[in-house]
C-alpha positions in Angstrom: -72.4 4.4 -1.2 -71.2 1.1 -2.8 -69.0 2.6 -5.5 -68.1 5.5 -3.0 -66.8 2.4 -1.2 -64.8 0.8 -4.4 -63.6 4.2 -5.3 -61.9 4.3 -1.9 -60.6 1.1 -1.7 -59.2 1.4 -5.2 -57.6 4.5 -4.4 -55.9 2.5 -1.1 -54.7 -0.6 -3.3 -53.5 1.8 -6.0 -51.7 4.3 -2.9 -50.0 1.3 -1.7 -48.3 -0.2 -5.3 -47.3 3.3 -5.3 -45.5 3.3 -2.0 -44.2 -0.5 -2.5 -43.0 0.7 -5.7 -41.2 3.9 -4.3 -39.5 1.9 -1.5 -38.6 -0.8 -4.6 -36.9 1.9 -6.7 -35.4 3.8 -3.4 -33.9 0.5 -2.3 -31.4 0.2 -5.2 -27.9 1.4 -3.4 -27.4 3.2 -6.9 -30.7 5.3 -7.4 -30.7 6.0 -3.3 -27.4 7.2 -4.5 -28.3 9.4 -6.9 -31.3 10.5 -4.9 -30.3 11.3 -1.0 -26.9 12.6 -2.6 -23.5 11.6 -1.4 -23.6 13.4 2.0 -25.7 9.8 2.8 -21.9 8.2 2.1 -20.7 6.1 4.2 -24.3 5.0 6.4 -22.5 1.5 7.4 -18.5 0.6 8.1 -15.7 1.2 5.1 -13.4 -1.8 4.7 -9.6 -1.7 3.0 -7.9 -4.3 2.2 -4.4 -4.4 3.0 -2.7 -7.5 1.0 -0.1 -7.7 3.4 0.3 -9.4 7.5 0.3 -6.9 10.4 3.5 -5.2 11.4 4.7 -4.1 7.1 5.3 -1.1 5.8 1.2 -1.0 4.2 0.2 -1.5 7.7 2.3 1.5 9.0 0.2 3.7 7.0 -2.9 1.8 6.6 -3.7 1.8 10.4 -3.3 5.7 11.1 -4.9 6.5 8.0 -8.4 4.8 8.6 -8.1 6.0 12.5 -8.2 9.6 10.9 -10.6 8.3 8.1 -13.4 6.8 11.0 -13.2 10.1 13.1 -13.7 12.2 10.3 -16.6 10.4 8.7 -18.2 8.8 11.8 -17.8 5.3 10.4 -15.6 2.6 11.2 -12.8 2.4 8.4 -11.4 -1.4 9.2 -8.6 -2.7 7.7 -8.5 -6.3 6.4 -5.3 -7.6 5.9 -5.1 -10.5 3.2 -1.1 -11.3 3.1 0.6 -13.6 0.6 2.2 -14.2 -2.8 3.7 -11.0 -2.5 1.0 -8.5 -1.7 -0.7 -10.4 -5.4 -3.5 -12.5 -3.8 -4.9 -9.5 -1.4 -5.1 -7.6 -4.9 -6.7 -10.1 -6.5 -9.5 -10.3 -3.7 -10.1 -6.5 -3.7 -10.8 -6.5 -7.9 -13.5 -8.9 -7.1 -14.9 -7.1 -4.1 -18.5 -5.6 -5.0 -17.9 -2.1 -6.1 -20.6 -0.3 -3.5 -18.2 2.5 -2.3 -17.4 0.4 0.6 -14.6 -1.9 -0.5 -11.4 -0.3 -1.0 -7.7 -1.4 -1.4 -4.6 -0.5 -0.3 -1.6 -1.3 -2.4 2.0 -0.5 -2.8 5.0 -0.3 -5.4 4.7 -4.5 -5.2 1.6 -3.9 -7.7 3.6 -1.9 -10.1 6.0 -4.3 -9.7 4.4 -7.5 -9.9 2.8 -7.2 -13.9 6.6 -8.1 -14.7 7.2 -10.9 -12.4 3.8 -12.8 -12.2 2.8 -13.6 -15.8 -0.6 -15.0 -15.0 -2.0 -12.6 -12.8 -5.7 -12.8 -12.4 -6.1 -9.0 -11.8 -4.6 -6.1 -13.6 -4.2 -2.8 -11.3 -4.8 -0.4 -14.5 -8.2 -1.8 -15.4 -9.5 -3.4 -12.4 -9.4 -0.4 -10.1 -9.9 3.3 -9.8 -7.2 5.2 -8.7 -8.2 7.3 -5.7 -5.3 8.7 -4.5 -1.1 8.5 -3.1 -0.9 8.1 0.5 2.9 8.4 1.1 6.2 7.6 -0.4 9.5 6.6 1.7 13.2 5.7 0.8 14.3 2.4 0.8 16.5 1.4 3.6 19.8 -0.8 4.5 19.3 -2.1 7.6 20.8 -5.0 9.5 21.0 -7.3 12.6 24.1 -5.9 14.5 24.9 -9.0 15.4 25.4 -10.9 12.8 26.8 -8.1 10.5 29.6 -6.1 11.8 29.5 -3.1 9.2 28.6 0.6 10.6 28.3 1.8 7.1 27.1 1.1 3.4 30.9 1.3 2.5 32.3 -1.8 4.9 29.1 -3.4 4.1 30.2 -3.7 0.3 33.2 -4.9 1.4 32.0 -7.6 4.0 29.3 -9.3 1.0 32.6 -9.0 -1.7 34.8 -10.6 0.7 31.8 -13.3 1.4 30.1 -14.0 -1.4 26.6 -16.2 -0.6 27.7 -16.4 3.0 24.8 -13.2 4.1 20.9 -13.5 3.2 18.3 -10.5 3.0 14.7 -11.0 4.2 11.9 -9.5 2.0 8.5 -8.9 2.3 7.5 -11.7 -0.7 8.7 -12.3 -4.4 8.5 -9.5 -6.6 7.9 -6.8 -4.1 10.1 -3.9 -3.8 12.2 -5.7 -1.1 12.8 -8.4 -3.4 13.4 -6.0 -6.2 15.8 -3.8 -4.0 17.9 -6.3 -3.2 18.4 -7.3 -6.4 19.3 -4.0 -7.8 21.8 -3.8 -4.5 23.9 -6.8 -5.7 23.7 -5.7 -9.4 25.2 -2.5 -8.9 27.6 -3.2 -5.8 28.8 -6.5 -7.5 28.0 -8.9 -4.5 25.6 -11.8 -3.9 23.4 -12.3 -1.4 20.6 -15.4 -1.0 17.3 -13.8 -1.2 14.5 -15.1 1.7 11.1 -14.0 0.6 8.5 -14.0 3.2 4.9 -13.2 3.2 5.2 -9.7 4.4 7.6 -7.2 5.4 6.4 -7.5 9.4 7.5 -11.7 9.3 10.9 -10.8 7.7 11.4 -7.9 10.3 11.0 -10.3 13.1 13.2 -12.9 11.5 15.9 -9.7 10.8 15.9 -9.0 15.1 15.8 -12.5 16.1 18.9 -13.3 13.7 17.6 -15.3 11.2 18.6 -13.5 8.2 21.5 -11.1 8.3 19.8 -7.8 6.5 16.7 -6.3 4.1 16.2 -3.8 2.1 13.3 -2.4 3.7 11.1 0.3 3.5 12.2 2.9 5.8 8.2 3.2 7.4 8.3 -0.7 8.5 12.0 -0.3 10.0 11.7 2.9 11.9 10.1 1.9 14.9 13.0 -0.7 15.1 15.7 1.4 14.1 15.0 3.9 16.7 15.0 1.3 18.9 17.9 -0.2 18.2 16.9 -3.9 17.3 18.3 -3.3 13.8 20.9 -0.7 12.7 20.5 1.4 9.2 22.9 1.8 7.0 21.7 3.8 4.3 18.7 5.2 3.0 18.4 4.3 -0.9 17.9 8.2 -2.1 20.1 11.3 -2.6 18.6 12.8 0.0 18.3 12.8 4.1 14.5 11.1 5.2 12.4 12.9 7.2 13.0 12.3 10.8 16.2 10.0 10.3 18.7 12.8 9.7 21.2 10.9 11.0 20.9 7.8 8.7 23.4 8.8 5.3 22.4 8.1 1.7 23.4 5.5 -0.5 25.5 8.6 -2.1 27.3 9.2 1.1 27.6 5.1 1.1 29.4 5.6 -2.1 26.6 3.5 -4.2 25.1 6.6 -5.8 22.9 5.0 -8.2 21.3 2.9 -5.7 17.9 4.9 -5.2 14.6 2.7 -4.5 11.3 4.1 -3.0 8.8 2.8 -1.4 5.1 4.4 -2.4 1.5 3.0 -0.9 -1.9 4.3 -2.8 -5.7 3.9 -2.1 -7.8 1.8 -5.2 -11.2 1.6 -5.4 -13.0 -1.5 -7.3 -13.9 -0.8 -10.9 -17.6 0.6 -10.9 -17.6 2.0 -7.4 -19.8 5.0 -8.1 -18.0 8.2 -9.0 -19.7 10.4 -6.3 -18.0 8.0 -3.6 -15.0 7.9 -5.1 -15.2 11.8 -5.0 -16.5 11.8 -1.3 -13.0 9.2 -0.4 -10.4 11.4 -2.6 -11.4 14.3 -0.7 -11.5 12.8 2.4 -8.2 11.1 1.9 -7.1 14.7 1.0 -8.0 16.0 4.0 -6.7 13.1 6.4 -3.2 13.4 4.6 -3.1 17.2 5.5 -4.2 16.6 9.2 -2.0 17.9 12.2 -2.0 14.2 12.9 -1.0 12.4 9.9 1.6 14.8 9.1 3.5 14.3 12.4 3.1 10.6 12.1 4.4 10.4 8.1 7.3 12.7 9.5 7.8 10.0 12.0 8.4 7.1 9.9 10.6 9.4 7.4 7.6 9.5 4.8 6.9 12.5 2.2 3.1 12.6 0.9 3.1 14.1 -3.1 0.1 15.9 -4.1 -1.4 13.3 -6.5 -4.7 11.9 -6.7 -7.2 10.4 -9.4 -5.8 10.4 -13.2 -2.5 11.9 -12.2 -2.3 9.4 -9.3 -3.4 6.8 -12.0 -1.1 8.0 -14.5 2.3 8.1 -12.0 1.2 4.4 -11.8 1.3 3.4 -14.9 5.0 4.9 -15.3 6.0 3.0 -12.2 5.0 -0.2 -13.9 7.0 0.5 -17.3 10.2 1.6 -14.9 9.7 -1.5 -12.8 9.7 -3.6 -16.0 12.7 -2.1 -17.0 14.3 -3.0 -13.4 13.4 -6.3 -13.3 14.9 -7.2 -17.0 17.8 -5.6 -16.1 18.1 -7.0 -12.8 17.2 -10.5 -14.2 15.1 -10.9 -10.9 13.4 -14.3 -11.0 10.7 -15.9 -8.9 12.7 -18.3 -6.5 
């Protein structure tokens, strides 16, 4: 009876090292991962980062986008927006963000962009993140405060700035964003100067464009539309060689007679490097199926935006071109930090 007695008490001590080691090994987010599958993805709410303020051209998308996401995957999607140094010190927050599958960041052009104007970045978008997918692309657009700019067109436009040189400024969402950039490439190819007014987002320098405190931007078309239609600010021209989506009415910088001028404005979903591939998976394919909703689609259309069909390495790979073309731009240009 005594070692019927040890027996069974042996057999509990050694059936409870075995459960306290099976909740051990289930408790690592990596082998739970790996052994509930990633239908268990997400179990708690998704956060993006948004490295711009409220009321930009990131935000436009980002806030539709992770409606659609949190209906779709029954978690809240929440956008964090981290604005400054030109969309630079959101990015730099989200590369150190623990790569669990739920951190994410949403960037723009600016980060193919900035490797050429901020020399000691502490992040570097090709080898810090994983490419998940493109979320939307829009045409740059001329748009003004009516009034403090009497030109209806790109043409008297051109002809205002010559006749005035370093009278007009532009607002921009930051140094060495595609604002910044834009502008830039507008005064190298039309001849004129303008005094460039960085801001920390695009959403500062739009209110400071309808209040009258600078005279125009070269925004992206998704941050202005709301305020075009409106008629707060007026557009002039859309930087492409074709009509946007939705703004029909709004001519091209080849119908403004500055043909060459063409700028576009694209936003894409990161994750941290060593998120686990089956999350990034579970996220491209939701993203996928967001971007193709009845909803999104009649909202992109809305705020003239086109969505290409790119995700992972070809996503990651359209990228990399951007950042070799915006080098290019900027040395040309001679576009310096101010």
């Amino acid at each position: 009876m005594a070692l019927d007695s040890s027996l069974r008490g042996l057999s509990r001590r050694r059936l409870l090292q075995c459960t306290a080691g099976t909740a051990a090994i289930l408790g690592s987010p990596l082998i739970a991962q790996n052994v509930f599958g990633q239908n268990s993805w997400p179990n708690r709410p998704v956060n993006i980062i948004v490295p711009f303020p409220v009321g930009g051209g990131t935000d436009a998308f980002a806030r539709p986008l992770s409606a659609v996401l949190s209906k779709n995957l029954g978690k809240q999607v929440l956008i964090d927006n981290k604005g400054g140094a030109g969309g630079t010190l959101g990015a730099s927050l989200a590369a150190k963000a623990a790569p669990d599958g739920y951190n994410f960041f949403m960037g723009a052009v600016h980060h193919a962009i900035a490797p050429s104007m901020y020399p000691k970045l502490d992040y570097n978008i090709e080898t810090d993140f994983i490419p998940v997918g493109l979320i939307g692309s829009v045409p740059q657009v001329v748009v003004v405060n009516p009034q403090r700019i009497a030109a209806t067109n790109l043409k008297e436009l051109v002809e205002l700035l010559r006749k005035n040189p370093g009278k007009f400024n532009y607002g921009s969402a930051g140094n060495g964003t595609s604002h910044h950039l834009a502008g830039e490439l507008f005064k190298l190819q039309t001849k004129t100067f303008i005094t460039h007014i960085p801001y920390r987002g695009a959403g500062p320098a739009l209110q400071d464009l309808i209040a009258g405190q600078v005279d125009l931007m070269f925004d992206g078309l998704a941050s202005s539309a709301t305020h075009i239609k409106s008629g707060r600010i007026k557009a002039l021209a859309v930087a492409s060689t074709k009509r946007a989506p939705g703004f029909a009415d709004v001519p091209t910088s080849v119908d403004g007679g500055v043909p060459a001028y063409q700028v576009a404005t694209w936003y894409g979903l990161w994750a941290p490097k060593g998120t686990p591939k089956e999350m990034i998976d579970r996220m491209r394919a939701e993203l996928s199926k967001a971007l193709t909703s009845e909803d999104l689609v009649k909202i992109w259309n809305g705020i003239g935006a086109e969505t290409p069909d790119l995700y992972g390495d070809a996503f990651g790979k359209f990228v990399n071109l951007e950042i070799k073309r915006w080098a290019e731009v900027v040395k040309g240009s001679g576009a310096k930090l101010d």
